[in-house]
mmCIF file of the N, C-alpha and C atoms, coordinates in Angstrom:
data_MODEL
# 
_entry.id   MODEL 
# 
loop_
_atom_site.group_PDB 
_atom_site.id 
_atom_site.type_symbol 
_atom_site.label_atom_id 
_atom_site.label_alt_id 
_atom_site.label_comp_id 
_atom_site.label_asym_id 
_atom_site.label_entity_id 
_atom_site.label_seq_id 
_atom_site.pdbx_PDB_ins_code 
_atom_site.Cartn_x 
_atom_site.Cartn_y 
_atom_site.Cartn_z 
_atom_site.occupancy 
_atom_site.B_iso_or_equiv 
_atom_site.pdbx_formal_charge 
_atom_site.auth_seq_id 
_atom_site.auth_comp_id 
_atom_site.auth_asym_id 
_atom_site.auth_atom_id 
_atom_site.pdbx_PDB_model_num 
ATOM 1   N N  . UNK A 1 1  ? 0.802   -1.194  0.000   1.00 0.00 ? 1  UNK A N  1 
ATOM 2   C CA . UNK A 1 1  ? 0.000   0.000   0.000   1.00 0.00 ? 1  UNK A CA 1 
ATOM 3   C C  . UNK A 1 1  ? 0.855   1.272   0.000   1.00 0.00 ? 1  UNK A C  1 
ATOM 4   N N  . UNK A 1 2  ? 1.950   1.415   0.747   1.00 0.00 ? 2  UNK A N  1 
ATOM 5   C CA . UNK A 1 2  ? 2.470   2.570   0.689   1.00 0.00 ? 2  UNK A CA 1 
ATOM 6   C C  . UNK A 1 2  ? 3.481   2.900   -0.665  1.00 0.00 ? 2  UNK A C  1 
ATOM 7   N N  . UNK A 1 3  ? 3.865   2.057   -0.961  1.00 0.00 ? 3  UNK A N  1 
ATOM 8   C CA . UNK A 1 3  ? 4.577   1.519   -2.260  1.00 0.00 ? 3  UNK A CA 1 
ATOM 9   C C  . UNK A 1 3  ? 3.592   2.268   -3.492  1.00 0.00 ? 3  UNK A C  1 
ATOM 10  N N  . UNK A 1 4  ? 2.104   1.771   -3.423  1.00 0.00 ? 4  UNK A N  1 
ATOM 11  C CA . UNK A 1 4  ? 1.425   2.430   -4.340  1.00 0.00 ? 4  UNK A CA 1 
ATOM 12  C C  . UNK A 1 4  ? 0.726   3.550   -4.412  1.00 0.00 ? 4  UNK A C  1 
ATOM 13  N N  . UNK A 1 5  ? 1.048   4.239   -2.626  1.00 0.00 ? 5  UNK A N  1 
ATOM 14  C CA . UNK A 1 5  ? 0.357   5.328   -2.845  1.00 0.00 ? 5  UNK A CA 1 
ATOM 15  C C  . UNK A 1 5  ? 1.521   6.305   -3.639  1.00 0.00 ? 5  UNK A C  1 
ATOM 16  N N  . UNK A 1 6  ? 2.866   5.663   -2.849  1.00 0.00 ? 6  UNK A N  1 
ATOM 17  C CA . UNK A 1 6  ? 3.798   6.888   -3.339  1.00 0.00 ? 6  UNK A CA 1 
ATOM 18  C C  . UNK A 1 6  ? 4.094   7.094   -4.520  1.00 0.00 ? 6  UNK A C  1 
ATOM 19  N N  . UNK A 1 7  ? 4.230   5.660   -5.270  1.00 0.00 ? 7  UNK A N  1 
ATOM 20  C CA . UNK A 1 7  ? 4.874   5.555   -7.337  1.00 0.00 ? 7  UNK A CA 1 
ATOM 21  C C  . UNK A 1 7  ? 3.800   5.346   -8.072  1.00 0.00 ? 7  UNK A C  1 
ATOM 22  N N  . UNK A 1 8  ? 2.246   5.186   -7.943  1.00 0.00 ? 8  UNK A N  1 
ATOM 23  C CA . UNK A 1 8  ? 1.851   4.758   -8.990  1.00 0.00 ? 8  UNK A CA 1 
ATOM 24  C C  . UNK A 1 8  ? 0.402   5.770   -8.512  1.00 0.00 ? 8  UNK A C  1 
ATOM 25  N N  . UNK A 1 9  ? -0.114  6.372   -9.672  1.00 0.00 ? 9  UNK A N  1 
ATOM 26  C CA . UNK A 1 9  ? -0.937  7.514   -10.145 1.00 0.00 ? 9  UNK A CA 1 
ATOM 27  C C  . UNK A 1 9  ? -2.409  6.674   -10.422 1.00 0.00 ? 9  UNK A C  1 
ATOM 28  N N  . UNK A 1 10 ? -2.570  5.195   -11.107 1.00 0.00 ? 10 UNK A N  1 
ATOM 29  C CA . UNK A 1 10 ? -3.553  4.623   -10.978 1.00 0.00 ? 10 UNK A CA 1 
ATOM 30  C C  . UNK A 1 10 ? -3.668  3.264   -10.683 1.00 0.00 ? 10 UNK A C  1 
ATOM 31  N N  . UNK A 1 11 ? -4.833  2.551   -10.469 1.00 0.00 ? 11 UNK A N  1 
ATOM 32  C CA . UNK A 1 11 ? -4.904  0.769   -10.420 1.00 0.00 ? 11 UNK A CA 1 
ATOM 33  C C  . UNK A 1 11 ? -5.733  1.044   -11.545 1.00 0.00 ? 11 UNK A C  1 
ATOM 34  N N  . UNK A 1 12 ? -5.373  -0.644  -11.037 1.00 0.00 ? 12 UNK A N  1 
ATOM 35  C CA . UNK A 1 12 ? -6.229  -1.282  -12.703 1.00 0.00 ? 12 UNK A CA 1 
ATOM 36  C C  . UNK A 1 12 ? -7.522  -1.504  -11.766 1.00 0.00 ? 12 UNK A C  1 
ATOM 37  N N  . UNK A 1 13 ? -8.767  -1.603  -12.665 1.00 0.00 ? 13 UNK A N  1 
ATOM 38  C CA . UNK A 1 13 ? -9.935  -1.870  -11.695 1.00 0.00 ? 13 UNK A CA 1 
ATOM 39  C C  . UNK A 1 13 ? -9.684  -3.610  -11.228 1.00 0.00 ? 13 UNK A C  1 
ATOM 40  N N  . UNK A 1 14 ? -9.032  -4.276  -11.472 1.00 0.00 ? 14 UNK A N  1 
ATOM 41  C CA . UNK A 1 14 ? -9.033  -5.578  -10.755 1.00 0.00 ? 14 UNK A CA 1 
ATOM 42  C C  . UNK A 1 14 ? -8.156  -5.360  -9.347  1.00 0.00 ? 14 UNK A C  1 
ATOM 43  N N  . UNK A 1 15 ? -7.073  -4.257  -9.273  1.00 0.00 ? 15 UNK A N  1 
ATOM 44  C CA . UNK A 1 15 ? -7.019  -4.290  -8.147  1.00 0.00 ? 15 UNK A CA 1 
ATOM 45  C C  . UNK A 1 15 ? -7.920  -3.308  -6.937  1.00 0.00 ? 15 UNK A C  1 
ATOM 46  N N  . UNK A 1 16 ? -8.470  -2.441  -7.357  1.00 0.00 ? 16 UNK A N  1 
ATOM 47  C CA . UNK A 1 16 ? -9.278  -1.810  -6.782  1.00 0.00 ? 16 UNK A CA 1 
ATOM 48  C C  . UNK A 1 16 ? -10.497 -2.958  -6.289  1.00 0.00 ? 16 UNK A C  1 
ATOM 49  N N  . UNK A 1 17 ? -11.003 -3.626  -7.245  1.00 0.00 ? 17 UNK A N  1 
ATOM 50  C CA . UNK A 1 17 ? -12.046 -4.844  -6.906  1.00 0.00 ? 17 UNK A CA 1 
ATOM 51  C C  . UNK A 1 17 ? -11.287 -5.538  -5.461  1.00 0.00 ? 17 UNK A C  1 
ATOM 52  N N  . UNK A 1 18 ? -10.249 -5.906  -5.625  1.00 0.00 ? 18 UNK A N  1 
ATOM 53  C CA . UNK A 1 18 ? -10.012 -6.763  -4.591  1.00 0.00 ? 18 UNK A CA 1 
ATOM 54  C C  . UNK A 1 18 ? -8.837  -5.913  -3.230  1.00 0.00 ? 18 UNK A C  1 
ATOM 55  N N  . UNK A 1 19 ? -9.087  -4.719  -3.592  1.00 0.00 ? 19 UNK A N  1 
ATOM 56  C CA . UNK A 1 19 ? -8.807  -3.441  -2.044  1.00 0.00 ? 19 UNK A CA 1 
ATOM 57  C C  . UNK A 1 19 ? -10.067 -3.430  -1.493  1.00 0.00 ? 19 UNK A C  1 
ATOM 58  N N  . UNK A 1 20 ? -11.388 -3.391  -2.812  1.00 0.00 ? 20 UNK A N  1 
ATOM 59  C CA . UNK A 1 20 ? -13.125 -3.604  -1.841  1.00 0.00 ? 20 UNK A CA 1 
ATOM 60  C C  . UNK A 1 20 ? -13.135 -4.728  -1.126  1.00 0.00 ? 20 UNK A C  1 
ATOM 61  N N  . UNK A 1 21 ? -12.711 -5.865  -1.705  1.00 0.00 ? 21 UNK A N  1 
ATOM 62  C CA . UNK A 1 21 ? -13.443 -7.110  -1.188  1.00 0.00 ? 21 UNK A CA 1 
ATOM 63  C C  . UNK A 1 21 ? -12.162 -7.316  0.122   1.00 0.00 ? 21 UNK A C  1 
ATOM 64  N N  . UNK A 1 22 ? -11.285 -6.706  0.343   1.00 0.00 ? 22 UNK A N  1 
ATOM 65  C CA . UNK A 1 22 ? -10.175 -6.990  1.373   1.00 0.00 ? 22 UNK A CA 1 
ATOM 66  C C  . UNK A 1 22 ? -11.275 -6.147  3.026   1.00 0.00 ? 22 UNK A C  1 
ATOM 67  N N  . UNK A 1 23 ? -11.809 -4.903  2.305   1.00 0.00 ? 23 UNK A N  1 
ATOM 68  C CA . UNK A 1 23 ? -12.018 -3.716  3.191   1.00 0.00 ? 23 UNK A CA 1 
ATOM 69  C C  . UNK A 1 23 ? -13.533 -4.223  3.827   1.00 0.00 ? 23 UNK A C  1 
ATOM 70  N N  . UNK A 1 24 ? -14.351 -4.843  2.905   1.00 0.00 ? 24 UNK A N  1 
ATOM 71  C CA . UNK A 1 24 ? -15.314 -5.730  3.450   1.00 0.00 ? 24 UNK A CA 1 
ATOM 72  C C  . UNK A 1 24 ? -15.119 -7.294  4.382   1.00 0.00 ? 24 UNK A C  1 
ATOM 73  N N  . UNK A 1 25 ? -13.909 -7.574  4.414   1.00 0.00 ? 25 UNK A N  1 
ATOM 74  C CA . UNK A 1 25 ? -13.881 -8.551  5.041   1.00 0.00 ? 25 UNK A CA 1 
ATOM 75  C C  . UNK A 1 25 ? -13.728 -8.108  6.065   1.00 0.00 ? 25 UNK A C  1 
ATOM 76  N N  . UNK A 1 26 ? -12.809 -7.066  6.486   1.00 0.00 ? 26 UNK A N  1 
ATOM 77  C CA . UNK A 1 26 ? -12.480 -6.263  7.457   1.00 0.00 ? 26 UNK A CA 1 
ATOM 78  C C  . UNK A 1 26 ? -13.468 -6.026  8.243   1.00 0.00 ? 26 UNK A C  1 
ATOM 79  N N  . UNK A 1 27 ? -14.874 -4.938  7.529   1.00 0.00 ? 27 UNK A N  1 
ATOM 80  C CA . UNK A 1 27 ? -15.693 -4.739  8.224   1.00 0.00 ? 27 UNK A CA 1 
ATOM 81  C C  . UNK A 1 27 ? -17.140 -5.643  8.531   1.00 0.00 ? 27 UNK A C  1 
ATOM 82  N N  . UNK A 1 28 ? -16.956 -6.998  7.895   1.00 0.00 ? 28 UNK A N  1 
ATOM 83  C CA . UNK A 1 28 ? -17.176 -8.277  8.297   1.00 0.00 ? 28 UNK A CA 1 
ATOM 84  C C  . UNK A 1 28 ? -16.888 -8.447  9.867   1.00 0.00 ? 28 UNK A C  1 
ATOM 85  N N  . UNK A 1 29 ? -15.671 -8.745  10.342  1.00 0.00 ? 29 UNK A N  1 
ATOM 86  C CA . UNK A 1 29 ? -14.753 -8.856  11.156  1.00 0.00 ? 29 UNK A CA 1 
ATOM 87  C C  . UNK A 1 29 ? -15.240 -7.822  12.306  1.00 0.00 ? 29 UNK A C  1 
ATOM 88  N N  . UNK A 1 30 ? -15.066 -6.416  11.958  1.00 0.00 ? 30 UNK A N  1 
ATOM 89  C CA . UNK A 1 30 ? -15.769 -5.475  13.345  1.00 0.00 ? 30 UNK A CA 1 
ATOM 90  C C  . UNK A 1 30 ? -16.793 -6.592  13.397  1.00 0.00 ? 30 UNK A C  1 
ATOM 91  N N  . UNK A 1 31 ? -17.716 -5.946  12.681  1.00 0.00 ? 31 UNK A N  1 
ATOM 92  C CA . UNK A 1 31 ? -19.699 -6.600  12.835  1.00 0.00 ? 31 UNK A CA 1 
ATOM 93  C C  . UNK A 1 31 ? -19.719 -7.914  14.024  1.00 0.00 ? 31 UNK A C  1 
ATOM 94  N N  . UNK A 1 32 ? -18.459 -8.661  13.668  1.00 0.00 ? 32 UNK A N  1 
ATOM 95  C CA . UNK A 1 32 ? -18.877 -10.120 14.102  1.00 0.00 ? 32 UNK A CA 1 
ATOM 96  C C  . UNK A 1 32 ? -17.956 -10.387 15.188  1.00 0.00 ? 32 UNK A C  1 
ATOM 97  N N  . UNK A 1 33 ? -17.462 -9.703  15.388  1.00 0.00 ? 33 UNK A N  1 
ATOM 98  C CA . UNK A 1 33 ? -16.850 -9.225  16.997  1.00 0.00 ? 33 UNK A CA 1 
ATOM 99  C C  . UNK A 1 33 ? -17.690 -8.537  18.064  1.00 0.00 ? 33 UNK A C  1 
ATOM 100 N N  . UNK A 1 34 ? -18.434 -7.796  17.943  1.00 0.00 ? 34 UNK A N  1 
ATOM 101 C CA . UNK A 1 34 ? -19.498 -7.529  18.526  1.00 0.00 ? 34 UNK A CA 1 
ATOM 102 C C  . UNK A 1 34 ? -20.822 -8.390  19.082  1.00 0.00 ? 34 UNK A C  1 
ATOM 103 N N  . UNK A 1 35 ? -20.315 -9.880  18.077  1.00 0.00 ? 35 UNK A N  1 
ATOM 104 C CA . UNK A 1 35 ? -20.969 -10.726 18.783  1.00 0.00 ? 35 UNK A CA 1 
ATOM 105 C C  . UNK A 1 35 ? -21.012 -11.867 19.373  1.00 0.00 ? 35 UNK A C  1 
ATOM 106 N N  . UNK A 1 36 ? -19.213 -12.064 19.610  1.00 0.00 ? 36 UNK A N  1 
ATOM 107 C CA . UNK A 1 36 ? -18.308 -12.826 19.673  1.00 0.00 ? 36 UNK A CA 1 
ATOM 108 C C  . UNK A 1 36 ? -17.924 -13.052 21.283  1.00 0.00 ? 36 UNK A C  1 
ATOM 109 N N  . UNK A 1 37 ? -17.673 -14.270 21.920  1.00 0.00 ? 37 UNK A N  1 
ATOM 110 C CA . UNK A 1 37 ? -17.834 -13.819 23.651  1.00 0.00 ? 37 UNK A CA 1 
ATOM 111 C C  . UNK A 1 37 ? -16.436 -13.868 23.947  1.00 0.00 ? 37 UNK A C  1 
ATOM 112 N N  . UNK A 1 38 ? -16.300 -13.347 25.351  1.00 0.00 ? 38 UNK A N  1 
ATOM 113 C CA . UNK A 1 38 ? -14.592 -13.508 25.796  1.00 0.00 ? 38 UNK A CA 1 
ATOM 114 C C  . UNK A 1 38 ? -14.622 -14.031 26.585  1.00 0.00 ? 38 UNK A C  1 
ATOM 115 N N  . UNK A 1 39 ? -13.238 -14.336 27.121  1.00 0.00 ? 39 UNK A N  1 
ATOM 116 C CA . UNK A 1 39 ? -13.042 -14.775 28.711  1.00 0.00 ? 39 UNK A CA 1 
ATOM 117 C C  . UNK A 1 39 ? -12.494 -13.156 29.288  1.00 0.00 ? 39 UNK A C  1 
ATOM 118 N N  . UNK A 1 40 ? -13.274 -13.181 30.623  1.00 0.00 ? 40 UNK A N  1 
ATOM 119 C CA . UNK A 1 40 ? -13.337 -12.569 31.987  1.00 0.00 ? 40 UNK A CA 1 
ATOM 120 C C  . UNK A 1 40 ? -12.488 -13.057 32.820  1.00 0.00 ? 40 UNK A C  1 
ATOM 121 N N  . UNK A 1 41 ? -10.954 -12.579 33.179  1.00 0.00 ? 41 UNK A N  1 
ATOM 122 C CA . UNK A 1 41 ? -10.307 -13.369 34.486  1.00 0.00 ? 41 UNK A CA 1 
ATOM 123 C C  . UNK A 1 41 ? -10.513 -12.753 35.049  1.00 0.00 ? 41 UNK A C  1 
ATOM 124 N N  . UNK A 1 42 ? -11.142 -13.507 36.363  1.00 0.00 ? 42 UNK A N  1 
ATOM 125 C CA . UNK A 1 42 ? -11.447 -12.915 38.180  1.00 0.00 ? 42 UNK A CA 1 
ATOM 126 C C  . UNK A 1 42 ? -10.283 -14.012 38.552  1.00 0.00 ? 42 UNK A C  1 
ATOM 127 N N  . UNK A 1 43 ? -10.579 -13.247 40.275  1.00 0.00 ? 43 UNK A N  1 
ATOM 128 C CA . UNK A 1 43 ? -9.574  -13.901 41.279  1.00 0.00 ? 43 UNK A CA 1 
ATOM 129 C C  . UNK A 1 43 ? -9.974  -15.516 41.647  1.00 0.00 ? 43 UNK A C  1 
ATOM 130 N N  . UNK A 1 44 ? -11.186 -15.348 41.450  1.00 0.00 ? 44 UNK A N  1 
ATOM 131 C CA . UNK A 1 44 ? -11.933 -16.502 41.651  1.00 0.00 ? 44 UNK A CA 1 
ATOM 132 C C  . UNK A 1 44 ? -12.452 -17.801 40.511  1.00 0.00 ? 44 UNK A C  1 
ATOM 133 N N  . UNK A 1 45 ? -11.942 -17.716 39.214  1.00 0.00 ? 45 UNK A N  1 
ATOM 134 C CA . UNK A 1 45 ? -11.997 -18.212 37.981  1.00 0.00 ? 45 UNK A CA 1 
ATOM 135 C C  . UNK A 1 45 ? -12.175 -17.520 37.085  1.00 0.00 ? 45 UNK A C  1 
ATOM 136 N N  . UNK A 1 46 ? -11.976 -18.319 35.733  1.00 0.00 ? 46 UNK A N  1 
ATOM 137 C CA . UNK A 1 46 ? -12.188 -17.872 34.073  1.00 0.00 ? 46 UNK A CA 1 
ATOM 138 C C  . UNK A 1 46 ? -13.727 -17.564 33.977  1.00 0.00 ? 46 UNK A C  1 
ATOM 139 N N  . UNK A 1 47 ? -14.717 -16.538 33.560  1.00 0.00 ? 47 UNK A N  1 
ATOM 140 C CA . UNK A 1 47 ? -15.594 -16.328 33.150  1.00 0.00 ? 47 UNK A CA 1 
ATOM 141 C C  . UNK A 1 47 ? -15.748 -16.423 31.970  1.00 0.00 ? 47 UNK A C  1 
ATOM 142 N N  . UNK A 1 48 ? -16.913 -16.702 31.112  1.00 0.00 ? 48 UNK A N  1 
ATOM 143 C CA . UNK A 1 48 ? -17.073 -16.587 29.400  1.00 0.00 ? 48 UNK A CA 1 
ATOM 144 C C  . UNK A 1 48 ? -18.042 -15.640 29.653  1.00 0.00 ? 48 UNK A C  1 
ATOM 145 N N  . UNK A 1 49 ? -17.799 -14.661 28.951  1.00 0.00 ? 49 UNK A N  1 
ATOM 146 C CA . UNK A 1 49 ? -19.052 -13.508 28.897  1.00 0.00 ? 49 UNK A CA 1 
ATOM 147 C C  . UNK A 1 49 ? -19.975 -13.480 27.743  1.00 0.00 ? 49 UNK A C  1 
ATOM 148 N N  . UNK A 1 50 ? -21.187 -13.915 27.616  1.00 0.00 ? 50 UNK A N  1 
ATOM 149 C CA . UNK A 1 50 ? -22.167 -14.343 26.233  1.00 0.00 ? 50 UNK A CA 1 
ATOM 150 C C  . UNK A 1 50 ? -23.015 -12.957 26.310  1.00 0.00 ? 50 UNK A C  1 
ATOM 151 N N  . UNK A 1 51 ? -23.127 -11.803 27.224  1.00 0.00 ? 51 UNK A N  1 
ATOM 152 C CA . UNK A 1 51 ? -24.239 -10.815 27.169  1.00 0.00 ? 51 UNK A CA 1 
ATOM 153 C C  . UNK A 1 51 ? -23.562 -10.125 25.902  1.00 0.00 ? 51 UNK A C  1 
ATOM 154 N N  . UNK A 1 52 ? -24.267 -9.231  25.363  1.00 0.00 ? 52 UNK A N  1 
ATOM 155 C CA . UNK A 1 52 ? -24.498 -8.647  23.889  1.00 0.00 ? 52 UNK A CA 1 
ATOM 156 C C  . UNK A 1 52 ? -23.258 -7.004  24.284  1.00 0.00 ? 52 UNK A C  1 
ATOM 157 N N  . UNK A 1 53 ? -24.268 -6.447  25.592  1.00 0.00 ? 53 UNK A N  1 
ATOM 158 C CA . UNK A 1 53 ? -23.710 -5.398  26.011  1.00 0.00 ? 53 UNK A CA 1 
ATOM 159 C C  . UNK A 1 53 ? -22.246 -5.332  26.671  1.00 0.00 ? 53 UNK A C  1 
ATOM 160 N N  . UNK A 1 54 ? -22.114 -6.117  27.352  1.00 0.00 ? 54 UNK A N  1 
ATOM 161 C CA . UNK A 1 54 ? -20.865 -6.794  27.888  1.00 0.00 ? 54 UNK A CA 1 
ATOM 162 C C  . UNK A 1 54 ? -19.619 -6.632  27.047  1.00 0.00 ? 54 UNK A C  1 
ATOM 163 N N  . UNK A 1 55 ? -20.082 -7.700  25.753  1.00 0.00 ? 55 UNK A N  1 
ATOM 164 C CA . UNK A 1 55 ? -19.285 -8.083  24.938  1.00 0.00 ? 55 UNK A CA 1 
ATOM 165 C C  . UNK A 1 55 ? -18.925 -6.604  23.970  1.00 0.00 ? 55 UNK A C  1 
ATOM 166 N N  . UNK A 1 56 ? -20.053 -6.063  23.500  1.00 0.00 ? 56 UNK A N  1 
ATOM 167 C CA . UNK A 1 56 ? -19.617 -4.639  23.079  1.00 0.00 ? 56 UNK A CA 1 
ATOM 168 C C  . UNK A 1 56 ? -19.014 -3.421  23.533  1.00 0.00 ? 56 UNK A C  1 
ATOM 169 N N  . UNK A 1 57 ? -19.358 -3.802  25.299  1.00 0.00 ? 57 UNK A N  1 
ATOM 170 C CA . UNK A 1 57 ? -18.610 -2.497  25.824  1.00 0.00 ? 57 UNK A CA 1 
ATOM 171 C C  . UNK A 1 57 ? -17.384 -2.570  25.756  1.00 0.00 ? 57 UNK A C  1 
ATOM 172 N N  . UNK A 1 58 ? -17.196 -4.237  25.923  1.00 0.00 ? 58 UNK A N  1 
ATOM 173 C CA . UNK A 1 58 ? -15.144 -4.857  25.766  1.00 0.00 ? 58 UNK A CA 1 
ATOM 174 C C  . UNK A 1 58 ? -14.545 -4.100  24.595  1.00 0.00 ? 58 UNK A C  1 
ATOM 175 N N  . UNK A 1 59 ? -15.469 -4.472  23.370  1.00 0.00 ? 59 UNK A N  1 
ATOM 176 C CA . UNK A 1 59 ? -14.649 -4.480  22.314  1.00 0.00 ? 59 UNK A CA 1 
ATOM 177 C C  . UNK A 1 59 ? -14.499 -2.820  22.018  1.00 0.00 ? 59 UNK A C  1 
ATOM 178 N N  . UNK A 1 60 ? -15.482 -2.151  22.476  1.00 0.00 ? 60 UNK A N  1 
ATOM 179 C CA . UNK A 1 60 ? -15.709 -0.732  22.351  1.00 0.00 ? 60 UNK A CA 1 
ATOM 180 C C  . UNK A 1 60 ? -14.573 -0.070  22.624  1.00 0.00 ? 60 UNK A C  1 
ATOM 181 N N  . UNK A 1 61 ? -14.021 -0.309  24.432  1.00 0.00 ? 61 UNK A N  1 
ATOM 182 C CA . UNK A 1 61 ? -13.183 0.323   24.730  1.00 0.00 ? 61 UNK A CA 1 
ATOM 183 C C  . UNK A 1 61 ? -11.928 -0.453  24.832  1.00 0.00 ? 61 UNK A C  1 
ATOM 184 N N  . UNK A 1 62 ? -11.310 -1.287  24.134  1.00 0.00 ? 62 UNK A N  1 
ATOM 185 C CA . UNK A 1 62 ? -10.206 -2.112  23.252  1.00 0.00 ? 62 UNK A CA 1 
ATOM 186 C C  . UNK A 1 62 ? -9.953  -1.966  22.037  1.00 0.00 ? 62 UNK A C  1 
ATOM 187 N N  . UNK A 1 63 ? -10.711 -2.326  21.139  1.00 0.00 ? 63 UNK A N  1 
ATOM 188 C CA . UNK A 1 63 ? -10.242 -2.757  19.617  1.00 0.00 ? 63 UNK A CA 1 
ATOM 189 C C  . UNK A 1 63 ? -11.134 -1.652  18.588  1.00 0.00 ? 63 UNK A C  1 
ATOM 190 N N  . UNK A 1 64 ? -11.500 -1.487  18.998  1.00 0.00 ? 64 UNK A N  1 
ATOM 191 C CA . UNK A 1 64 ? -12.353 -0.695  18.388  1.00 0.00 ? 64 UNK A CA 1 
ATOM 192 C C  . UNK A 1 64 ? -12.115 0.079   17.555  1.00 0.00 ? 64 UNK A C  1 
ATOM 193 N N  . UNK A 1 65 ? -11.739 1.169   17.754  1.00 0.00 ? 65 UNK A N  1 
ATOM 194 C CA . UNK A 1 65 ? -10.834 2.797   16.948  1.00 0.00 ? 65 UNK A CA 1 
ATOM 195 C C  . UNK A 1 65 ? -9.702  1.779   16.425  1.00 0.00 ? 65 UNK A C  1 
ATOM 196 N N  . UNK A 1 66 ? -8.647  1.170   16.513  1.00 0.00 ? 66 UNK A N  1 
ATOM 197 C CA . UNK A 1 66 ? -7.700  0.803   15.694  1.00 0.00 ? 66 UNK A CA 1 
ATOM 198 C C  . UNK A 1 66 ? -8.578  -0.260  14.406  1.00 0.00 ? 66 UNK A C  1 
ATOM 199 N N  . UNK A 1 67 ? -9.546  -0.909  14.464  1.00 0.00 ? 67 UNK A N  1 
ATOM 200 C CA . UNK A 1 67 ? -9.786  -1.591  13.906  1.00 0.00 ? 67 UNK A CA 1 
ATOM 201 C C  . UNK A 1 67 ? -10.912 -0.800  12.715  1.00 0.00 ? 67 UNK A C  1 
ATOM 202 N N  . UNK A 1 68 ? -11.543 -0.080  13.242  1.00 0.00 ? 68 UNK A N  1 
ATOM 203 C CA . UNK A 1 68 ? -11.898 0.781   12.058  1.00 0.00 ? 68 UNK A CA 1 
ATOM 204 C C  . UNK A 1 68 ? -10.935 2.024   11.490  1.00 0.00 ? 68 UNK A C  1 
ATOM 205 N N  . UNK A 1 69 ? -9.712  1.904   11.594  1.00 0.00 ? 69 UNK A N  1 
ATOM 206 C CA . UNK A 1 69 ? -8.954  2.913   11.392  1.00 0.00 ? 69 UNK A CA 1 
ATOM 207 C C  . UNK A 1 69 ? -8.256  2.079   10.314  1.00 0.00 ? 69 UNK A C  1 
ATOM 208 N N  . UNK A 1 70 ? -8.442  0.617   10.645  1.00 0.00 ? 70 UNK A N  1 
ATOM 209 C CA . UNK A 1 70 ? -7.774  -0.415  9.553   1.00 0.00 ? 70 UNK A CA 1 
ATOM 210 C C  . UNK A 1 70 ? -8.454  -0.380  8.373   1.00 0.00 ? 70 UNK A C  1 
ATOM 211 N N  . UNK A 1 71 ? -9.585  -0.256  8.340   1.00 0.00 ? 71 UNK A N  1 
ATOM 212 C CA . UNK A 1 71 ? -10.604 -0.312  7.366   1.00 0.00 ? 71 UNK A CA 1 
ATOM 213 C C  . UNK A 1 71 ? -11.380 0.921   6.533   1.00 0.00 ? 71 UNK A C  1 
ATOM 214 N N  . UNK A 1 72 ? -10.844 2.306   7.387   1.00 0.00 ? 72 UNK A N  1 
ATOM 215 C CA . UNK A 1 72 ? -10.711 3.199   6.464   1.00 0.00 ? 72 UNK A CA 1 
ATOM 216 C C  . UNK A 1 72 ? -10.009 3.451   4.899   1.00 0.00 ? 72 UNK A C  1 
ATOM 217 N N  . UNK A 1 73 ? -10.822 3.908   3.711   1.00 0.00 ? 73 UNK A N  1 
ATOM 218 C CA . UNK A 1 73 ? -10.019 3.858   2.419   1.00 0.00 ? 73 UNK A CA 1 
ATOM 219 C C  . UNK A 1 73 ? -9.203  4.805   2.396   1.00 0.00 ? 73 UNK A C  1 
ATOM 220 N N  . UNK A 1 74 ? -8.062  4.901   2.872   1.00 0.00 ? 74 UNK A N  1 
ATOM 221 C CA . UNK A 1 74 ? -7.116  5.809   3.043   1.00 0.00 ? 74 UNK A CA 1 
ATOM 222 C C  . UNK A 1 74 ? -6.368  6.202   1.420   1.00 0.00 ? 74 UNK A C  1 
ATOM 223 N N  . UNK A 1 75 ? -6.491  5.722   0.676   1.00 0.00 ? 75 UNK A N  1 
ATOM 224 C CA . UNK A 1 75 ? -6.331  5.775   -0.832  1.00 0.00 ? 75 UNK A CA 1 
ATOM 225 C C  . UNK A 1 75 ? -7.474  6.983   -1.562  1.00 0.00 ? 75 UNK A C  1 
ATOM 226 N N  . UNK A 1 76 ? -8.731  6.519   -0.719  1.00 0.00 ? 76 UNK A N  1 
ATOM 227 C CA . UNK A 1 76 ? -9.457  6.871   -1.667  1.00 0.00 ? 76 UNK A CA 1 
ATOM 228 C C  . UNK A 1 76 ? -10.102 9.013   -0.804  1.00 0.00 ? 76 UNK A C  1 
ATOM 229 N N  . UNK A 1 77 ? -9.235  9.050   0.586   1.00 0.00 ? 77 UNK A N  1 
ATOM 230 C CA . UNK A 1 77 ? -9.486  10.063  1.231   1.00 0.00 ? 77 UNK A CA 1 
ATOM 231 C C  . UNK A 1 77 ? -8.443  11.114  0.786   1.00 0.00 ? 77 UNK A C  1 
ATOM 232 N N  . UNK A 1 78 ? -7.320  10.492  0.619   1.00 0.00 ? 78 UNK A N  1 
ATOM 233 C CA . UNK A 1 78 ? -5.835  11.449  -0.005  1.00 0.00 ? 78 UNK A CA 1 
ATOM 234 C C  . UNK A 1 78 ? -5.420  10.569  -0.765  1.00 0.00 ? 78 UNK A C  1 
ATOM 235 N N  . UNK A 1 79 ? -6.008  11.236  -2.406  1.00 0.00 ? 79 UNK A N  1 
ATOM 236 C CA . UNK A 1 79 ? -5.884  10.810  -3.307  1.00 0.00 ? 79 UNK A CA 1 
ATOM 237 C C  . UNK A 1 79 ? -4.696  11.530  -4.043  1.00 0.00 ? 79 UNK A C  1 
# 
C-alpha cells in the first residue's frame, strides 16, 4: 500500500475490486466481533461472557478505533 500510494498515479480496476473485497472482510470482522464472547479473568476463575452489552462495551473500549482505522479507504481520502 504505501509503495502504491507513493509511485503509482492509478490501479487497474481488478485491483481496486479486490482493495473492496479486502475492506469488506475487514468490516465483516468489526460486525462479528461484537458478537463474539470472551473470557473474563477474576480472582476466583475464568468467566465466558455471552451478554451482547458486555461483549460490546469490551470491544468498544479495546479494539475498536484501531480496527476501524484499519478499514478506512485511506487511498481513496488522499488521493
Amino acid at each position: 500500500m504505501p509503495y502504491r500510494l507513493a509511485f503509482t498515479s492509478f490501479d487497474p480496476i481488478g485491483w481496486l475490486i479486490v482493495y473492496g473485497i479486502v475492506d469488506l472482510v475487514f468490516l465483516f470482522d468489526v460486525i462479528l466481533t461484537f458478537f463474539t464472547s470472551y473470557t473474563e479473568y477474576t480472582p476466583t476463575g475464568d468467566v465466558e461472557v455471552f451478554e451482547l452489552k458486555k461483549i460490546a462495551y469490551n470491544y468498544i473500549k479495546s479494539w475498536l478505533i484501531l480496527d476501524l482505522l484499519s478499514i478506512l479507504p485511506i487511498d481513496y481520502i488522499f488521493p
